[in-house]
C-alpha positions as CSV (number, residue, x, y, z in Angstrom):
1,X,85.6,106.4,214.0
2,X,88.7,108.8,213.0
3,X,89.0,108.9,209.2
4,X,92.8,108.8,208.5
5,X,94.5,108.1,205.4
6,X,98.1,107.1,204.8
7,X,99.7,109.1,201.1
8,X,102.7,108.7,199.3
9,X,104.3,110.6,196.7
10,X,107.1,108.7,194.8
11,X,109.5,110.9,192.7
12,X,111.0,108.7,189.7
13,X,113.8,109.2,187.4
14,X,112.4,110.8,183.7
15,X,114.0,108.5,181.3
16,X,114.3,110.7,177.7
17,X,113.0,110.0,174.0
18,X,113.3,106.5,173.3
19,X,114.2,105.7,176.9
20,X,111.3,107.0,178.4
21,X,109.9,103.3,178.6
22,X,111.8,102.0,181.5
23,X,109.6,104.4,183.8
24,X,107.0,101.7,183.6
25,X,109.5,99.0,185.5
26,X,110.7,102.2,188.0
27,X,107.1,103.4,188.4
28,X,105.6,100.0,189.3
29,X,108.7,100.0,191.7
30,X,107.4,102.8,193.7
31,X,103.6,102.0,194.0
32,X,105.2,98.6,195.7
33,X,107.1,100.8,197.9
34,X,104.3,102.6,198.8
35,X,102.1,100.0,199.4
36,X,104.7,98.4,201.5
37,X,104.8,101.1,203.6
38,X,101.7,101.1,204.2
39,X,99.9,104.1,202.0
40,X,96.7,104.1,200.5
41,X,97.0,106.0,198.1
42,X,100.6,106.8,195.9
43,X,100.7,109.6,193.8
44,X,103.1,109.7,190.7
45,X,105.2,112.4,188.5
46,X,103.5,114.7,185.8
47,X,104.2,111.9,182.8
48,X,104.6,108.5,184.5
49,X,104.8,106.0,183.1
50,X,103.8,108.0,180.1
51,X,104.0,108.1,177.4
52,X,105.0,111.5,177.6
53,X,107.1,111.8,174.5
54,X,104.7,112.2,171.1
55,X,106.9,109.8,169.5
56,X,106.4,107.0,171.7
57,X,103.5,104.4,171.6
58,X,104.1,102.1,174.5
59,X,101.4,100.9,176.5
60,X,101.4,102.7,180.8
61,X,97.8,102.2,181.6
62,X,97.6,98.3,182.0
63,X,100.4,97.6,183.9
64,X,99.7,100.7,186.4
65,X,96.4,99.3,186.7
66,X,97.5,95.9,186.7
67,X,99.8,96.8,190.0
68,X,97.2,99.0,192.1
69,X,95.6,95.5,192.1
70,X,98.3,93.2,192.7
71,X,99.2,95.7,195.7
72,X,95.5,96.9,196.8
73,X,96.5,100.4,196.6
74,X,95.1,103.4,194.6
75,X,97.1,105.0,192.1
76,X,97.5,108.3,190.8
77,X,99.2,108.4,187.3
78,X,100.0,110.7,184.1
79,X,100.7,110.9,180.8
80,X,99.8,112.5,177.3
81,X,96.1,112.3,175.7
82,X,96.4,112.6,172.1
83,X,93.6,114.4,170.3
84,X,93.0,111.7,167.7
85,X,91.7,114.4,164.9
86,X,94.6,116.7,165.8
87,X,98.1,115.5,164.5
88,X,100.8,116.6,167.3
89,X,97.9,117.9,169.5
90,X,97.5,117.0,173.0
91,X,96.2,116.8,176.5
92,X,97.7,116.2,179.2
93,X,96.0,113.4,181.6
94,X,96.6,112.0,185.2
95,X,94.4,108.6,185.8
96,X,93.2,107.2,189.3
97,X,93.0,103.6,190.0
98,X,91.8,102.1,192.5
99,X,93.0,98.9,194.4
100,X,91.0,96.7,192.1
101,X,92.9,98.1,189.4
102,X,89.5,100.2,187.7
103,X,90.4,103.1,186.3
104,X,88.1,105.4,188.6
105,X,89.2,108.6,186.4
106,X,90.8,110.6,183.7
107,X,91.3,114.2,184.8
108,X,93.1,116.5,182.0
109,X,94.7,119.8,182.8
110,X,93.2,122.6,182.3
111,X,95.9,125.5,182.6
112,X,97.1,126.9,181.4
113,X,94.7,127.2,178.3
114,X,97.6,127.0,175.7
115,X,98.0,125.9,172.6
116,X,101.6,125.2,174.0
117,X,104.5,123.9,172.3
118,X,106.4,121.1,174.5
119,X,109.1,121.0,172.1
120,X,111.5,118.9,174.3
121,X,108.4,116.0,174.1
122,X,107.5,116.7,170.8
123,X,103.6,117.8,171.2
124,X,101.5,120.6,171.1
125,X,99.6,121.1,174.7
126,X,96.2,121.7,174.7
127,X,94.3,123.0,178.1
128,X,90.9,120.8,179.3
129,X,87.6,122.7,179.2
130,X,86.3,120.3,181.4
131,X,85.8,121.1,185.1
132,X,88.1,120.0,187.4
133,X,86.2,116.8,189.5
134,X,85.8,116.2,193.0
135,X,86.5,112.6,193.5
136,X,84.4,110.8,196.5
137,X,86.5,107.8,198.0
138,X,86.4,105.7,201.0
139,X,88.9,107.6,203.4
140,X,87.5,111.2,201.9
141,X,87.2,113.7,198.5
142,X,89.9,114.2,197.0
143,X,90.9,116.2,193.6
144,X,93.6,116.5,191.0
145,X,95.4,119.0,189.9
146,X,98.5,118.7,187.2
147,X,101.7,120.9,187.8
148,X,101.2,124.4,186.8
149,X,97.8,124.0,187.8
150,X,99.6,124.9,191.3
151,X,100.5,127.7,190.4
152,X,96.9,129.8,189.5
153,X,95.5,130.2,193.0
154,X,91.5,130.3,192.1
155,X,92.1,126.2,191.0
156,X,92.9,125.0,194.8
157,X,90.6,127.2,195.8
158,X,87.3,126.2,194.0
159,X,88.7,122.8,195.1
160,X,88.4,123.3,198.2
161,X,85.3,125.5,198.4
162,X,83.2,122.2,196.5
163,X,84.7,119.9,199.1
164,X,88.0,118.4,198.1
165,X,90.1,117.3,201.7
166,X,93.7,116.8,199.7
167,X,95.0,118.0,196.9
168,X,97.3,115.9,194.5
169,X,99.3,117.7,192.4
170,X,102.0,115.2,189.9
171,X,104.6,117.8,188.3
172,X,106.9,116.8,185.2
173,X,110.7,118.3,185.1
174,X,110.9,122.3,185.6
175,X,113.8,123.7,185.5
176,X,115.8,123.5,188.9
177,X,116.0,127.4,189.1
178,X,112.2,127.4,189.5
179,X,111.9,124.3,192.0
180,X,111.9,126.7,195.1
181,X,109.3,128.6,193.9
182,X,106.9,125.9,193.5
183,X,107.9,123.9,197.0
184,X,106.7,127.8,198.1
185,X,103.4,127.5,196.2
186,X,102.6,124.4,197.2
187,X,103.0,125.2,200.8
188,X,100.7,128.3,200.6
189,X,98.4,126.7,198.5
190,X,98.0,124.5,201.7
191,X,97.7,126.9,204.1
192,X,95.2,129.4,202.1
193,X,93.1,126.9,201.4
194,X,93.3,125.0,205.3
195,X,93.7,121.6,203.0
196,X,96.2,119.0,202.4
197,X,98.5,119.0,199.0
198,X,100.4,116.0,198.0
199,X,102.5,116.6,194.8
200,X,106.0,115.1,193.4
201,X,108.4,115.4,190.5
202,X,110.4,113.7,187.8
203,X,113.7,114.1,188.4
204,X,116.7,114.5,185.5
205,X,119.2,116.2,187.0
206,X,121.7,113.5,189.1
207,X,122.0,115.0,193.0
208,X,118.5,116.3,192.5
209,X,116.0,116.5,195.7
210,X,113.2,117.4,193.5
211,X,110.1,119.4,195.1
212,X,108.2,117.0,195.7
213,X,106.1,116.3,199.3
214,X,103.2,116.7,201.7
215,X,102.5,119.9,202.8
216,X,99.1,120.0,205.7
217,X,97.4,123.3,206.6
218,X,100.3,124.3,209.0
219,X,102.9,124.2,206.6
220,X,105.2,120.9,205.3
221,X,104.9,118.3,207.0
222,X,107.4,116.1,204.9
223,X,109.4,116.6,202.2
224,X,111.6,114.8,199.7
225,X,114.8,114.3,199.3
226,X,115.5,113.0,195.9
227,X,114.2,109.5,193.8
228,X,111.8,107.1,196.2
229,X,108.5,107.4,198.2
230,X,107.4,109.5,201.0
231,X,104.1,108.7,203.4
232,X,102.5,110.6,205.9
233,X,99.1,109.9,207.6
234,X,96.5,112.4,207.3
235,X,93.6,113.1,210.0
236,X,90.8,113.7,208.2
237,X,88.7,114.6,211.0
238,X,91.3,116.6,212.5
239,X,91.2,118.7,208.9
240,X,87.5,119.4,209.6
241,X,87.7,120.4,212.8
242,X,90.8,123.0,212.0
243,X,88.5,123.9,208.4
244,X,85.6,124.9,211.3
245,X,87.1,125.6,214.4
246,X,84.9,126.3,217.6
247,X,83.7,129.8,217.7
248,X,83.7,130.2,221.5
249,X,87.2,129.1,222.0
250,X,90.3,132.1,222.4
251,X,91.3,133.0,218.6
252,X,95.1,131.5,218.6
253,X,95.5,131.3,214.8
254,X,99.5,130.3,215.0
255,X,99.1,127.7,218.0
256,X,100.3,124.8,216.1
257,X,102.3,126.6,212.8
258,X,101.8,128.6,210.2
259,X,98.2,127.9,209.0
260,X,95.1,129.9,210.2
261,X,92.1,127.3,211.2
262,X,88.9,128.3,209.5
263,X,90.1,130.7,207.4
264,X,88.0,130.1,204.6
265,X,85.3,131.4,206.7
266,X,87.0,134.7,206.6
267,X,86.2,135.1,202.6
268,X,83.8,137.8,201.4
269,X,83.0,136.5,198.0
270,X,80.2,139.5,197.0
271,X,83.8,142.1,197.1
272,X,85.2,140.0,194.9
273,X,83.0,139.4,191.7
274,X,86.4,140.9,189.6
275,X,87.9,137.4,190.1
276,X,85.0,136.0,187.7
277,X,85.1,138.6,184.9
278,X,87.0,137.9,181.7
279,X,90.8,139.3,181.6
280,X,90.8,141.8,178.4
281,X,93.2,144.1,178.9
282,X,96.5,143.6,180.6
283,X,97.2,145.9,183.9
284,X,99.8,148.8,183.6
């Protein structure tokens, strides 16, 4: 039996200070959408439904959780994690639910290290120690990753090395100077790592396509083009297969895009023990 999967990514509006509630109505908006065209599994901004904003108390878990049920879809959401013995300290969190509505997860950033300021939200960011988990559902493993996290290639890549099959990757509001560099990381993040990233963005800026899509192993496959959901259907088996290609057929490593099947296999980890030591000095 082929093990496909249909993703979404919904890109929602980021409502500020005060405001920031009425991403709960918007957000619940988009899992429906999702779920109505037929997804899975929906994956939403870096901070929604938040509370992303210090300052603000309302309540995003239940009614996220309440809707994966109501529509039988998992749900990939994000907002602060106060430290409760830190005043103006925080983590930041993405939760998965699953179509019963249990929260399967919390997985916390972890870069960058910080402490940050977020001034604009009023917190202090703190980076997870915690490792990263691999995440075993029906369709296939899955992992998540939070915005910048994009950005520091040995992430993805010890993803993928302990198994993860997609990547999803929420991102909050960068500036839109910097949103073609990270449509850019995201796609080679894809193809260096022959796996499939899902990722998607809060949008603030009126006209704005954001950055979010899904990008495969060859490249995007589909992109968006402002607020609202995307979907694509991922092969699963298909993945494998390009992850471990037959050895005995003709080496054609462009014959469907830009990706190169099975080159992970092409690593020689014993040359490269520099990328475990500790950073002490900065390079001239």
């Amino acid at each position: 039996m082929t093990r496909t999967v249909r993703v979404a990514a919904a890109q929602t509006w980021g409502y500020p200070g005060k405001e920031e509630e009425k991403q709960v109505p918007e957000a619940l908006q988009r899992i429906q959408e999702a779920a109505d065209a037929g997804a899975q599994i929906v994956l939403l901004p870096e901070g929604c439904p938040g509370p992303f904003y210090r300052s603000n108390r309302f309540d995003g878990i239940t009614p996220v959780s309440a809707k994966a049920k109501e529509a039988g879809i998992y749900v990939i959401s994000s907002s602060i994690d106060p430290l409760p013995d830190r005043p103006g300290d925080a983590y930041i969190a993405a939760y998965l639910f699953g179509p019963d509505g249990t929260m399967i997860k919390k997985v916390r950033r972890t870069v960058p290290k910080g402490p940050m300021v977020y001034a604009r939200w009023g917190f202090n960011y703190i980076g997870a120690d915690e490792p990263i988990p691999v995440i075993d559902l029906p369709f296939g493993r899955i992992a998540i990753t939070i915005c910048g996290e994009m950005l520091v290639p040995e992430v993805a890549r010890t993803l993928t090395l302990r198994g993860a099959e997609i990547l999803f990757d929420p991102v909050g509001d960068p500036p839109l100077a910097q949103q073609p560099g990270f449509r850019a990381f995201a796609t080679v993040r894809a193809i260096e790592n022959n796996t499939w990233l899902v990722t998607c963005q809060q949008l603030s800026h009126r006209g704005d396509q954001g950055l979010g899509g899904i990008y495969s192993p060859n490249g995007p496959a589909v992109q968006h083009q402002g607020l609202g959901v995307v979907t694509h259907e991922i092969d699963l088996d298909e993945l494998a297969e390009f992850r471990n290609p037959d050895p005995t057929r003709p080496h054609a490593p462009f014959a469907k895009g830009d990706g190169v099947p099975g080159l992970l296999h092409w690593r020689r980890p014993a040359m490269w023990n520099v990328l475990t030591a500790e950073q002490t000095t900065r390079n001239s």
